[in-house]
C-alpha positions as CSV (number, residue, x, y, z in Angstrom):
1,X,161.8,16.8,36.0
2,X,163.9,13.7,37.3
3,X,167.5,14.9,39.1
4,X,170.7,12.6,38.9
5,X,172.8,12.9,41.3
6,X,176.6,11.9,40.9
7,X,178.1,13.9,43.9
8,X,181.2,11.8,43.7
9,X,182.4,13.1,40.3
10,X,182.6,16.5,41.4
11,X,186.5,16.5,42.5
12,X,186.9,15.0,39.0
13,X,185.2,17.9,36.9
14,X,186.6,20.8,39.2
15,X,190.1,19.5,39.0
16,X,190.5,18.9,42.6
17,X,191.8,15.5,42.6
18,X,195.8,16.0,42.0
19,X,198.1,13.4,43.3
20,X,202.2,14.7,43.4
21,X,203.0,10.8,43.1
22,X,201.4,8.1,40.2
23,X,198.4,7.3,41.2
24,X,198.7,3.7,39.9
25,X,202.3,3.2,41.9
26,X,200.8,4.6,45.0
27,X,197.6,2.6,45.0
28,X,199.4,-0.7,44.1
29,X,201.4,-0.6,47.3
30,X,198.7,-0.2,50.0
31,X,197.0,-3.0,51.6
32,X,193.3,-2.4,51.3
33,X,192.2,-3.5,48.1
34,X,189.0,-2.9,48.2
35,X,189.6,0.8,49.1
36,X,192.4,1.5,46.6
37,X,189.7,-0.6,43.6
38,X,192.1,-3.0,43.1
39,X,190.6,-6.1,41.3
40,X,193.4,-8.2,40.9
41,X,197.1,-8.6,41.1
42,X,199.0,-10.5,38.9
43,X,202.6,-11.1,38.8
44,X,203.5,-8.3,36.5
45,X,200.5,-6.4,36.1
46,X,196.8,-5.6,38.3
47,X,193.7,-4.6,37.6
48,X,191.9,-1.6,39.3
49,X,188.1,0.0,38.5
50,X,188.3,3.6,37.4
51,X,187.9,6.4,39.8
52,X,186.1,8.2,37.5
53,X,184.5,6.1,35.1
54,X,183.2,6.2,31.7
55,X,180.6,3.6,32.6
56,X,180.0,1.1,35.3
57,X,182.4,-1.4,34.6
58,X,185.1,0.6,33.9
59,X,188.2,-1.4,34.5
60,X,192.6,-0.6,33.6
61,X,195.1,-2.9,33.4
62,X,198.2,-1.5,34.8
63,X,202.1,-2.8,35.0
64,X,203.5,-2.6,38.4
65,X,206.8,-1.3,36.7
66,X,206.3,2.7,35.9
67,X,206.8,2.9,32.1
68,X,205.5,5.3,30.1
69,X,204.9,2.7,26.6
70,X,204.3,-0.7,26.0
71,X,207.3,-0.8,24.1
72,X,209.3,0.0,27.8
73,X,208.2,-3.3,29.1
74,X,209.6,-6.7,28.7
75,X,207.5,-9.3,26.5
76,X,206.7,-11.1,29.6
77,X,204.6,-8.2,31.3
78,X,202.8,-7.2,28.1
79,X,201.7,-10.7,27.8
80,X,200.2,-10.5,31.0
81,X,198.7,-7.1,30.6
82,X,196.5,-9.2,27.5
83,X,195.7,-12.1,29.7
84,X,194.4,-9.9,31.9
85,X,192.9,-7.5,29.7
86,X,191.0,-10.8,28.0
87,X,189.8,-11.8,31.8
88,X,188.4,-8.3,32.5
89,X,186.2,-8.4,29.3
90,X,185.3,-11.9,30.4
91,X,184.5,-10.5,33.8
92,X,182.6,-7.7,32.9
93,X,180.3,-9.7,30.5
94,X,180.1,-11.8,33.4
95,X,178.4,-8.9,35.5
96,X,177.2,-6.7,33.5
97,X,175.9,-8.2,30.3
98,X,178.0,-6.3,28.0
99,X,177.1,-6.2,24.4
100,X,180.6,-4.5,23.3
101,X,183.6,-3.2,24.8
102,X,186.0,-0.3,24.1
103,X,189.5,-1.3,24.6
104,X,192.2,1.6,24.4
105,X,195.5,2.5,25.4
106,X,196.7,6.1,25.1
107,X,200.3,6.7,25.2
108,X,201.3,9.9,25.6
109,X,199.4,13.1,26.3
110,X,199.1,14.3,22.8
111,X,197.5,11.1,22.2
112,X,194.8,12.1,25.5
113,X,196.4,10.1,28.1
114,X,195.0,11.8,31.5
115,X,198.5,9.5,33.1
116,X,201.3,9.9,30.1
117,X,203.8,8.5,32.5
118,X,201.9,5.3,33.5
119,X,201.4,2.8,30.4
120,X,197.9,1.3,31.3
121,X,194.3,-0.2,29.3
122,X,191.4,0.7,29.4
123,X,188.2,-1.4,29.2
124,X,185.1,0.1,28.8
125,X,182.1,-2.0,28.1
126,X,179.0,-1.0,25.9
127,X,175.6,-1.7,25.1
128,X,173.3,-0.5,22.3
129,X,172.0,3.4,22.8
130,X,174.6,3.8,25.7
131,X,175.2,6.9,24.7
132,X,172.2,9.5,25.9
133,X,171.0,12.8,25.8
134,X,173.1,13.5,28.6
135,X,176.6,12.0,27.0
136,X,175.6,14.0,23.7
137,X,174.2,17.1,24.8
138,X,175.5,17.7,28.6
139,X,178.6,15.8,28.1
140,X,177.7,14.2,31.2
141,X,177.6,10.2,32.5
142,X,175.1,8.8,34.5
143,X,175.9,6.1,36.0
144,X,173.5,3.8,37.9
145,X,175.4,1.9,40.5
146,X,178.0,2.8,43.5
147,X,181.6,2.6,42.9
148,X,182.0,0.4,45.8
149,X,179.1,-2.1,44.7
150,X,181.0,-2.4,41.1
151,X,184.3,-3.3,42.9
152,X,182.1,-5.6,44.9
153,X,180.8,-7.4,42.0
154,X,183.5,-7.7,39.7
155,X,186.1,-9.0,42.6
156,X,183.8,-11.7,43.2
157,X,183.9,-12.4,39.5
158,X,187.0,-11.7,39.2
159,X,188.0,-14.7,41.7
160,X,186.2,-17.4,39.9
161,X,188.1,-17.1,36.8
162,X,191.9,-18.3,36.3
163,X,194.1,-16.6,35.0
164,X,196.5,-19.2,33.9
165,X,195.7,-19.0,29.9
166,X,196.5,-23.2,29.8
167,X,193.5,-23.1,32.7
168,X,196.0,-24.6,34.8
């Protein structure tokens, strides 16, 4: 019998992982990228890997402001939030070959936002037969590369594209 190890998820599942202040605002103000996952910063909004991700890949789209909706935000910012969004599916196709993508946004908790107070996307990409005996019957992920070495591949990606949508 083959053991998978994901020792890193284990503050997730137990619940340990509480933050008294919004993860995203708290993140978004410290200097070391790279430790803190972010991707990218726009001018209104950033990008940031998943702590705890679905899948490798696993990317958000957040607003700097701390809204709760989409419809809180001005026009400008959730224009950005889809530029970006659209780079991260480019980027992730990029690096991981992705066949599909999941694209969500819950707002709200009765609508299963883990962060109802932080408006944010999530993009998720797929392949074919992604989802295993272990998703179906253990309700578990396995996933096959080091947080750190996805951030490390999909900043690099992330810096050859521009963001501009003219290209400019």
């Amino acid at each position: 019998m083959k053991r998978i190890w994901a020792p890193w998820r284990m503050n997730y599942v137990e619940g340990i992982i509480k933050e008294d202040d919004c993860i995203f605002c708290s993140r978004v103000v410290m200097d070391d990228d790279a430790e803190n996952l972010i991707l990218f910063r726009g001018a209104h909004a950033f990008a940031i890997l998943n702590l705890f991700p679905y899948t490798n890949g696993h990317t958000m789209v957040v607003p700097y402001e701390h809204k709760a909706s989409l419809e809180d935000l001005d026009e400008i910012t959730r224009n950005e939030i889809m530029q970006l969004t659209t780079k991260a599916i480019t980027v992730i196709r990029n690096v991981y070959h992705a066949e599909a993508f999941n694209i969500g946004i819950n707002i709200g908790e009765a609508a299963g936002a883990g962060i109802d107070e932080h408006v944010h996307v999530h993009i998720l990409p797929r392949w074919t037969g992604d989802t295993s005996f272990m998703t179906t019957s253990a309700k578990t992920r396995v996933l096959p590369e080091a947080l750190q070495k996805s951030y490390q591949r999909l900043r690099a990606e992330w810096a050859k594209i521009k963001t501009d949508p003219r290209g400019e």
